[in-house]
Structures are given as structure tokens and as C-alpha cells.
mmCIF file of the N, C-alpha and C atoms, coordinates in Angstrom:
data_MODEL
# 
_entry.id   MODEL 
# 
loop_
_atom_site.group_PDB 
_atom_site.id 
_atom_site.type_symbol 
_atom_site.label_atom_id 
_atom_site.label_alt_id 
_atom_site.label_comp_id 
_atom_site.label_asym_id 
_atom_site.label_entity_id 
_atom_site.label_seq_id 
_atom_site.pdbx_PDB_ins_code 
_atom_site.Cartn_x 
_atom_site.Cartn_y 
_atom_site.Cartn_z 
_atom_site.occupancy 
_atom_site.B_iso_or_equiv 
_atom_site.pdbx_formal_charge 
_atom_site.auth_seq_id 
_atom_site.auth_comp_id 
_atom_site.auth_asym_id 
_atom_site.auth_atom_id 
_atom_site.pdbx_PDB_model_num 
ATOM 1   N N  . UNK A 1 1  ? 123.583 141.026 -102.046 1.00 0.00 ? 1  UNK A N  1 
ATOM 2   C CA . UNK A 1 1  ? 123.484 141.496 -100.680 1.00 0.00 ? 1  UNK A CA 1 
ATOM 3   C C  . UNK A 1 1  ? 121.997 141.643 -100.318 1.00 0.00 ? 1  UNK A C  1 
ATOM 4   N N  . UNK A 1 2  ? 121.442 141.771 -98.588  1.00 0.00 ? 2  UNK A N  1 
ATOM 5   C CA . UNK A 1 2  ? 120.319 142.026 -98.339  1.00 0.00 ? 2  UNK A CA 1 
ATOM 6   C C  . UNK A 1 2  ? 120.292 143.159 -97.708  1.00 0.00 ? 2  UNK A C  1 
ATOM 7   N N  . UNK A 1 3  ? 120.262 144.671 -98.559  1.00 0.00 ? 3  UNK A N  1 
ATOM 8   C CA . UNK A 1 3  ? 120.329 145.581 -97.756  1.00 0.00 ? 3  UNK A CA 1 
ATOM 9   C C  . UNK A 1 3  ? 119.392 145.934 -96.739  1.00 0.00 ? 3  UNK A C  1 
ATOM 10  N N  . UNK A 1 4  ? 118.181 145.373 -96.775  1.00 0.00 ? 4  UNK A N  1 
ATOM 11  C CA . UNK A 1 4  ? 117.346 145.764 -95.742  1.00 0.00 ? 4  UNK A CA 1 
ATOM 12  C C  . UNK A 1 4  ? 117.609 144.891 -94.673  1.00 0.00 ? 4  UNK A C  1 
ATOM 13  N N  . UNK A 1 5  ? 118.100 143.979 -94.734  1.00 0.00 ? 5  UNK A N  1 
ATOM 14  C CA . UNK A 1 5  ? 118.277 143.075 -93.274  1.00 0.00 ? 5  UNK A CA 1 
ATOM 15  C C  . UNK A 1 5  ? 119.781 143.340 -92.730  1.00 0.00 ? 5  UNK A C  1 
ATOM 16  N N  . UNK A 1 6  ? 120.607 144.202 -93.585  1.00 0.00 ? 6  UNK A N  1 
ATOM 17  C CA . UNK A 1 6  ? 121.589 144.505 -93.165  1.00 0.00 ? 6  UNK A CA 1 
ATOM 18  C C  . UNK A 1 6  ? 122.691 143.095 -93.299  1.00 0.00 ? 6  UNK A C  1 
ATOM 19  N N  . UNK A 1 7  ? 122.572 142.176 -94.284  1.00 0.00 ? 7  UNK A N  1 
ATOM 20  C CA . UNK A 1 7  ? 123.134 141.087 -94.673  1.00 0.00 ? 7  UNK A CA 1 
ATOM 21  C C  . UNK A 1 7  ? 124.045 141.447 -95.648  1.00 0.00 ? 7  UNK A C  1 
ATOM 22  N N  . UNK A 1 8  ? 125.415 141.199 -95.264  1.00 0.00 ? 8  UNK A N  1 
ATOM 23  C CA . UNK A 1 8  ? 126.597 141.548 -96.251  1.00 0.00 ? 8  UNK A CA 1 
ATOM 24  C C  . UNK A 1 8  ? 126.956 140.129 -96.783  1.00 0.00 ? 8  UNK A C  1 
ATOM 25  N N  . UNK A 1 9  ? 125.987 139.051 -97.242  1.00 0.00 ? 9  UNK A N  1 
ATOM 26  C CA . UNK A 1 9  ? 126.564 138.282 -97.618  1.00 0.00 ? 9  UNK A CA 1 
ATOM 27  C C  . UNK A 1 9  ? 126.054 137.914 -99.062  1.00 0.00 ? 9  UNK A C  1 
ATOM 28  N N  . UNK A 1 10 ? 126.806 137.597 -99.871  1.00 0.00 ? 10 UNK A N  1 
ATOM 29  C CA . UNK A 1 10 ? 126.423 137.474 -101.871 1.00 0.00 ? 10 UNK A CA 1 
ATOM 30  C C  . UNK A 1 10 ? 125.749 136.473 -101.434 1.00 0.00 ? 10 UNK A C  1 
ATOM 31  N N  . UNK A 1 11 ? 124.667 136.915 -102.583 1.00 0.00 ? 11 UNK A N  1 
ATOM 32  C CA . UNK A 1 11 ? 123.549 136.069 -102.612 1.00 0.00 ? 11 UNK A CA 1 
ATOM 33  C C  . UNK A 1 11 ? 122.591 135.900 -104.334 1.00 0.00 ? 11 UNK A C  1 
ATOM 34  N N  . UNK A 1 12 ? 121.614 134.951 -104.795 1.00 0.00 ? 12 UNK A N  1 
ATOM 35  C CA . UNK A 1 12 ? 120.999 135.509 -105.960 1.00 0.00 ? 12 UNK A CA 1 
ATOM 36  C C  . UNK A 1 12 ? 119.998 134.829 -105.852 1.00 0.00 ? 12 UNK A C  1 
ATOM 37  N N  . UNK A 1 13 ? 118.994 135.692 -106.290 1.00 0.00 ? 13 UNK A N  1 
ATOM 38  C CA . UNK A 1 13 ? 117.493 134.996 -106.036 1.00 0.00 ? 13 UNK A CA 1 
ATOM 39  C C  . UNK A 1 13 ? 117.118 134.877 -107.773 1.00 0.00 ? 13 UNK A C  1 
ATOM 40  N N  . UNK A 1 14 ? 116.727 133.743 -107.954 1.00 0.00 ? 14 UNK A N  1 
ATOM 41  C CA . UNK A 1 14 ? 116.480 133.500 -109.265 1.00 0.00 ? 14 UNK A CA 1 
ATOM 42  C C  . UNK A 1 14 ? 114.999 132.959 -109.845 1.00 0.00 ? 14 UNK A C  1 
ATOM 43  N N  . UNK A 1 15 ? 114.027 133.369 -110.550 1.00 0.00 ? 15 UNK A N  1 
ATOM 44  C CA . UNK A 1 15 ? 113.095 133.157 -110.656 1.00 0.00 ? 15 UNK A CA 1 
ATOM 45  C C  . UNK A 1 15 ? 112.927 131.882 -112.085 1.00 0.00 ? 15 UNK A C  1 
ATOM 46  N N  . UNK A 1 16 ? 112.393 130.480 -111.288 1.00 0.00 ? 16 UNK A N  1 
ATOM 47  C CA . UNK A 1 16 ? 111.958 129.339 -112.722 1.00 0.00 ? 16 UNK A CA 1 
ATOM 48  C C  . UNK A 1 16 ? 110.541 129.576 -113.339 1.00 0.00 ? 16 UNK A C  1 
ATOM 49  N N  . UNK A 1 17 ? 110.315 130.169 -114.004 1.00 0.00 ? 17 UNK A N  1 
ATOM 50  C CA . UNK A 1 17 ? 108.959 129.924 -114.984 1.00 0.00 ? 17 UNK A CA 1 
ATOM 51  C C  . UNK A 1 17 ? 108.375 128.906 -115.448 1.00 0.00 ? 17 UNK A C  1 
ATOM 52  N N  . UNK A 1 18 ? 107.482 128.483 -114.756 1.00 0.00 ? 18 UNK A N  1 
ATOM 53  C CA . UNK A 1 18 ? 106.576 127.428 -115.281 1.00 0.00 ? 18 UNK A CA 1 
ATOM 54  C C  . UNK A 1 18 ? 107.691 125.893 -114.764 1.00 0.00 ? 18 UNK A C  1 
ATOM 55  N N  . UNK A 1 19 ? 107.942 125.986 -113.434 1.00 0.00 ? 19 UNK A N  1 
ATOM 56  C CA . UNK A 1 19 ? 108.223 124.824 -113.126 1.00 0.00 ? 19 UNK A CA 1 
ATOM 57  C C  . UNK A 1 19 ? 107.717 124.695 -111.748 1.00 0.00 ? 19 UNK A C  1 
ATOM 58  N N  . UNK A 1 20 ? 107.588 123.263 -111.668 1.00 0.00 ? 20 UNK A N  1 
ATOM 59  C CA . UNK A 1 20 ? 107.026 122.450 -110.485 1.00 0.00 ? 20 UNK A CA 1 
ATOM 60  C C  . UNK A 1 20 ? 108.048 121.464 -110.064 1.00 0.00 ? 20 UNK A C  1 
ATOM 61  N N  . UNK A 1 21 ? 108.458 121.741 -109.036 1.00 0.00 ? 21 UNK A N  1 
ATOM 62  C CA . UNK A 1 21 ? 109.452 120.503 -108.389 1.00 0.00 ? 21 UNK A CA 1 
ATOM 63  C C  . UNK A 1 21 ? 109.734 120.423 -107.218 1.00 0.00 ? 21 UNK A C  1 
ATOM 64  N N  . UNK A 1 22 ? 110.767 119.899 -106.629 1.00 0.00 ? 22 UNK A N  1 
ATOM 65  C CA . UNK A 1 22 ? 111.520 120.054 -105.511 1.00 0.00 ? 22 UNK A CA 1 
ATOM 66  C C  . UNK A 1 22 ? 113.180 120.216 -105.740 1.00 0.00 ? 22 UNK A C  1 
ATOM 67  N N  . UNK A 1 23 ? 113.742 121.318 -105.406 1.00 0.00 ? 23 UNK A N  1 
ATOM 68  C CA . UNK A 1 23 ? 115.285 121.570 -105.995 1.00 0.00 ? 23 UNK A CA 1 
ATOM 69  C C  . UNK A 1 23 ? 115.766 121.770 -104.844 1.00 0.00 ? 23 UNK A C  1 
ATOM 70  N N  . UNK A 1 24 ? 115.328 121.890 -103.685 1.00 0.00 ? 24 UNK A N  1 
ATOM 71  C CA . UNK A 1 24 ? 116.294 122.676 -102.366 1.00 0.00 ? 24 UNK A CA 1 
ATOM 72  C C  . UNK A 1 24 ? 117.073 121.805 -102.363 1.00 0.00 ? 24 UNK A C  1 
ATOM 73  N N  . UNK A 1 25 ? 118.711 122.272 -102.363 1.00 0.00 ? 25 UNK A N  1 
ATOM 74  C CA . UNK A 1 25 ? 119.579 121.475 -101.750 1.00 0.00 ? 25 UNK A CA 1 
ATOM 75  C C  . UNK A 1 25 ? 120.502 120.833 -103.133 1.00 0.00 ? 25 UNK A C  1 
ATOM 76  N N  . UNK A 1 26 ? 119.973 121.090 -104.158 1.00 0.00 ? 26 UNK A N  1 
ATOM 77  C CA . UNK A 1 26 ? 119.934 120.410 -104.962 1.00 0.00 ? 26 UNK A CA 1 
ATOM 78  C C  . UNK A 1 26 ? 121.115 121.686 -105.842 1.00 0.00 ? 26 UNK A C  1 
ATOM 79  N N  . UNK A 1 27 ? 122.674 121.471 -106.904 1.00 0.00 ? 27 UNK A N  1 
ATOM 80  C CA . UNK A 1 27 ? 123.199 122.271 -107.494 1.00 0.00 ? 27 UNK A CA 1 
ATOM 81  C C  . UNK A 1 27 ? 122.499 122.992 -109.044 1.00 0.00 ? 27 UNK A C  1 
ATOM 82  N N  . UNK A 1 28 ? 122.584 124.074 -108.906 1.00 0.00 ? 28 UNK A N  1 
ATOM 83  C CA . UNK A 1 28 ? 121.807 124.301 -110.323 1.00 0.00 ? 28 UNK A CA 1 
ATOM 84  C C  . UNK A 1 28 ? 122.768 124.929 -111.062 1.00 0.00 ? 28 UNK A C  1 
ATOM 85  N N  . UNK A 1 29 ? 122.633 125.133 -112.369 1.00 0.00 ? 29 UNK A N  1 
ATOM 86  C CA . UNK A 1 29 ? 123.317 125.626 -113.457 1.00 0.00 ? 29 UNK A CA 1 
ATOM 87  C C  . UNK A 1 29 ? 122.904 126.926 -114.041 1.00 0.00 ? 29 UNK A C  1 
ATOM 88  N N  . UNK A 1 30 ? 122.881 128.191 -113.496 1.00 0.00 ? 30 UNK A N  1 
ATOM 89  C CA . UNK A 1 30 ? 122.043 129.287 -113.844 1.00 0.00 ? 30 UNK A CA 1 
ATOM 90  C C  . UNK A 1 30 ? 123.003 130.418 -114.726 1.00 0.00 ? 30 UNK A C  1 
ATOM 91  N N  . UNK A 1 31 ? 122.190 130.133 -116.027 1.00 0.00 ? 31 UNK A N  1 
ATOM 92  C CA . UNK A 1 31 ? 122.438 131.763 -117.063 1.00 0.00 ? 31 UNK A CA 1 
ATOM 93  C C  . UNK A 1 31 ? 121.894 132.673 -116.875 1.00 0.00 ? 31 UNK A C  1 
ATOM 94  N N  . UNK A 1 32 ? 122.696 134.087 -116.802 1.00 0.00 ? 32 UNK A N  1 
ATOM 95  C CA . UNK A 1 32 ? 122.449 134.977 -116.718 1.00 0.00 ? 32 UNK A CA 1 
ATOM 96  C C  . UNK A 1 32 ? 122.175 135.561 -118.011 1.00 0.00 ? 32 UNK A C  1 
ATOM 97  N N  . UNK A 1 33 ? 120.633 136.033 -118.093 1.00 0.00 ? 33 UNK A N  1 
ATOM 98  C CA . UNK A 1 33 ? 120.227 136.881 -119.477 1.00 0.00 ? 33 UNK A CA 1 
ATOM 99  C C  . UNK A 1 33 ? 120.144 138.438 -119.430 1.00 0.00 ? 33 UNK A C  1 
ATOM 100 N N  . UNK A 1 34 ? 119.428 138.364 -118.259 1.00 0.00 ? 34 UNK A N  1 
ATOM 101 C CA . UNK A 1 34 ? 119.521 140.008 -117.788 1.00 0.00 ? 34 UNK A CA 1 
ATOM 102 C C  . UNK A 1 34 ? 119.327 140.393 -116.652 1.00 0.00 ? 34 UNK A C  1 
ATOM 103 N N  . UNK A 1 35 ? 119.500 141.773 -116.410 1.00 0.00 ? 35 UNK A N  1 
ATOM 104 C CA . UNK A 1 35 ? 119.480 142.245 -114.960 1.00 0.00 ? 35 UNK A CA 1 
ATOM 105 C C  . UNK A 1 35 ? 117.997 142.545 -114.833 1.00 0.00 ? 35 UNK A C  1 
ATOM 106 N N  . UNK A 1 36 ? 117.331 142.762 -113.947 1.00 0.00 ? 36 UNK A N  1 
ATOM 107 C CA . UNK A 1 36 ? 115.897 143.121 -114.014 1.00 0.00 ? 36 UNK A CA 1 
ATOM 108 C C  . UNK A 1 36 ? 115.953 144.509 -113.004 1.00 0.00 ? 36 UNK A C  1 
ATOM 109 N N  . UNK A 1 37 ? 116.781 144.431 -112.207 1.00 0.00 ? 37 UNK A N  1 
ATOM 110 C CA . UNK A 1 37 ? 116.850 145.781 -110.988 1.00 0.00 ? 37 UNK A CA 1 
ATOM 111 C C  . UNK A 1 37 ? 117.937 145.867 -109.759 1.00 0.00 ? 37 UNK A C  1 
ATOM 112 N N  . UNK A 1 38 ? 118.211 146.718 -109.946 1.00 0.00 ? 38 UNK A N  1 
ATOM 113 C CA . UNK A 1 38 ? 119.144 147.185 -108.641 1.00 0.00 ? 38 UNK A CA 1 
ATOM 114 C C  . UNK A 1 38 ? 118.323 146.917 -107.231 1.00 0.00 ? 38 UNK A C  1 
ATOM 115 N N  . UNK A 1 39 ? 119.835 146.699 -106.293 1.00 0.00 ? 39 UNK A N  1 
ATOM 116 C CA . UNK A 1 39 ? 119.010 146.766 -105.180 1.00 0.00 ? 39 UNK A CA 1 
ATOM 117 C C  . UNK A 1 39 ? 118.706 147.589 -104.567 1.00 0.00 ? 39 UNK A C  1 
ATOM 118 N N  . UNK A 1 40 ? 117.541 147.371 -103.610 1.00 0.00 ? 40 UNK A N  1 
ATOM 119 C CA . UNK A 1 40 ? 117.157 148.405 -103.075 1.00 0.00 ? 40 UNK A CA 1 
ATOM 120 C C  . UNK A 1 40 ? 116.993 148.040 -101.576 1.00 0.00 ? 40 UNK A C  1 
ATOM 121 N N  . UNK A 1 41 ? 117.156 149.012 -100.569 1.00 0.00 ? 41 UNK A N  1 
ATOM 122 C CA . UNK A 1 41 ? 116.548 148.756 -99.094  1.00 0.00 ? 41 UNK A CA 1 
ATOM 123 C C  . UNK A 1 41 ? 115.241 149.719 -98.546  1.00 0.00 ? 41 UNK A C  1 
ATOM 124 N N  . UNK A 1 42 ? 115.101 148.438 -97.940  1.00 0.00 ? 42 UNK A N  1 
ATOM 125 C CA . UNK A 1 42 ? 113.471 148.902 -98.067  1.00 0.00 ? 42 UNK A CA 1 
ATOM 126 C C  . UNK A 1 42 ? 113.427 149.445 -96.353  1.00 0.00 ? 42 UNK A C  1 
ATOM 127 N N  . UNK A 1 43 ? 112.330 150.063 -95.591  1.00 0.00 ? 43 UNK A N  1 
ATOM 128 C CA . UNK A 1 43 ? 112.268 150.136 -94.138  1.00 0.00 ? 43 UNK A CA 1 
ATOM 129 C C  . UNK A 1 43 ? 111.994 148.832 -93.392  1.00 0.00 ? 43 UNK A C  1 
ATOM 130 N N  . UNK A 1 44 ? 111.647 147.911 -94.182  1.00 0.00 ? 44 UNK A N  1 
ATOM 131 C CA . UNK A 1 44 ? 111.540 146.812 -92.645  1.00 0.00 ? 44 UNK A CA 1 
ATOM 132 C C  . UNK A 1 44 ? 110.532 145.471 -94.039  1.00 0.00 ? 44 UNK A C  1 
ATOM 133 N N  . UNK A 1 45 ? 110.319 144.491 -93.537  1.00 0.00 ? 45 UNK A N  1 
ATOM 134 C CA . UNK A 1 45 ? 109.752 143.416 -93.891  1.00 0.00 ? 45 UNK A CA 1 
ATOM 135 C C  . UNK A 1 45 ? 108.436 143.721 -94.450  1.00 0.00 ? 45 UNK A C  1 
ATOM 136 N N  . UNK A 1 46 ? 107.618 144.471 -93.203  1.00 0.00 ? 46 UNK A N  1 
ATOM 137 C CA . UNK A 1 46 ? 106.366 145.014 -94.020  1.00 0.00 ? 46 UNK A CA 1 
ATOM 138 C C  . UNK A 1 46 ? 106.298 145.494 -95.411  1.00 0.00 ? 46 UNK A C  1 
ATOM 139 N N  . UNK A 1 47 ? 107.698 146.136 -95.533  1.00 0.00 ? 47 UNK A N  1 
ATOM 140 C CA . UNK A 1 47 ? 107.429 146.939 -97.121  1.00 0.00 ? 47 UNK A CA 1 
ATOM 141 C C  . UNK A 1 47 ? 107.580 145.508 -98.208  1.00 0.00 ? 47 UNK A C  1 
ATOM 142 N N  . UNK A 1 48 ? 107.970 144.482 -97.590  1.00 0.00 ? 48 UNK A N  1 
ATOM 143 C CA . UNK A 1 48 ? 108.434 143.327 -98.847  1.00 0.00 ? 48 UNK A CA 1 
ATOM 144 C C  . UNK A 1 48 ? 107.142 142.819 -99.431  1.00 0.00 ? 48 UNK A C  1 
ATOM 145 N N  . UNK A 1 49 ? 106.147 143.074 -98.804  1.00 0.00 ? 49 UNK A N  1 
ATOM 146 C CA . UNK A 1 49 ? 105.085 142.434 -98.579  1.00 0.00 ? 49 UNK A CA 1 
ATOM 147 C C  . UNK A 1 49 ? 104.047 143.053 -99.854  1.00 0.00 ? 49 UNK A C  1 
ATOM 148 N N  . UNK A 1 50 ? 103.499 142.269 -101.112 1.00 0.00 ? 50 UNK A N  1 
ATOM 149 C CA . UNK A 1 50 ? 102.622 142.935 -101.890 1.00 0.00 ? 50 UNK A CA 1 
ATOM 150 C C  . UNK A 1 50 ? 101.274 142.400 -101.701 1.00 0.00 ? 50 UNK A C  1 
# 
């Protein structure tokens, strides 16, 4: 979910290490090893921002 945008729709953001490509659009095959963090909602876009 995107609780700060108020998006009730499943979703997963997945991070590749040390790759270079082009995948949009493209089906991937993703294992799950671990959780890294709960979600959280933030006040607005600004806070996404590091």
C-alpha cells in the first residue's frame, strides 16, 4: 500500500544491486529474503525526499 498518498492498492518496490539495464515493462521473478521495514505514512512528498 501507499499510505501517504492514500493508495489502497498492493504494490512492492524492490531494490537490484549493482545492476544496469532497462526492465520496465518487462516480468521479473522476485525472492523474498527479508523484510527491511514496515510501512509508514509520512505528511506529504516533501518528507520522501533525502
Amino acid at each position: 500500500m501507499n499510505p501517504t498518498f492514500d493508495d489502497n492498492q498492493l504494490s512492492i518496490e524492490v531494490h537490484i544491486l549493482d545492476f544496469k539495464g532497462d526492465i520496465y515493462g518487462k516480468t521479473l521473478e522476485i525472492l523474498f529474503i527479508e523484510k527491511l521495514r514496515d510501512e509508514k505514512k509520512f505528511n506529504g512528498p516533501a518528507e520522501l525526499i533525502v
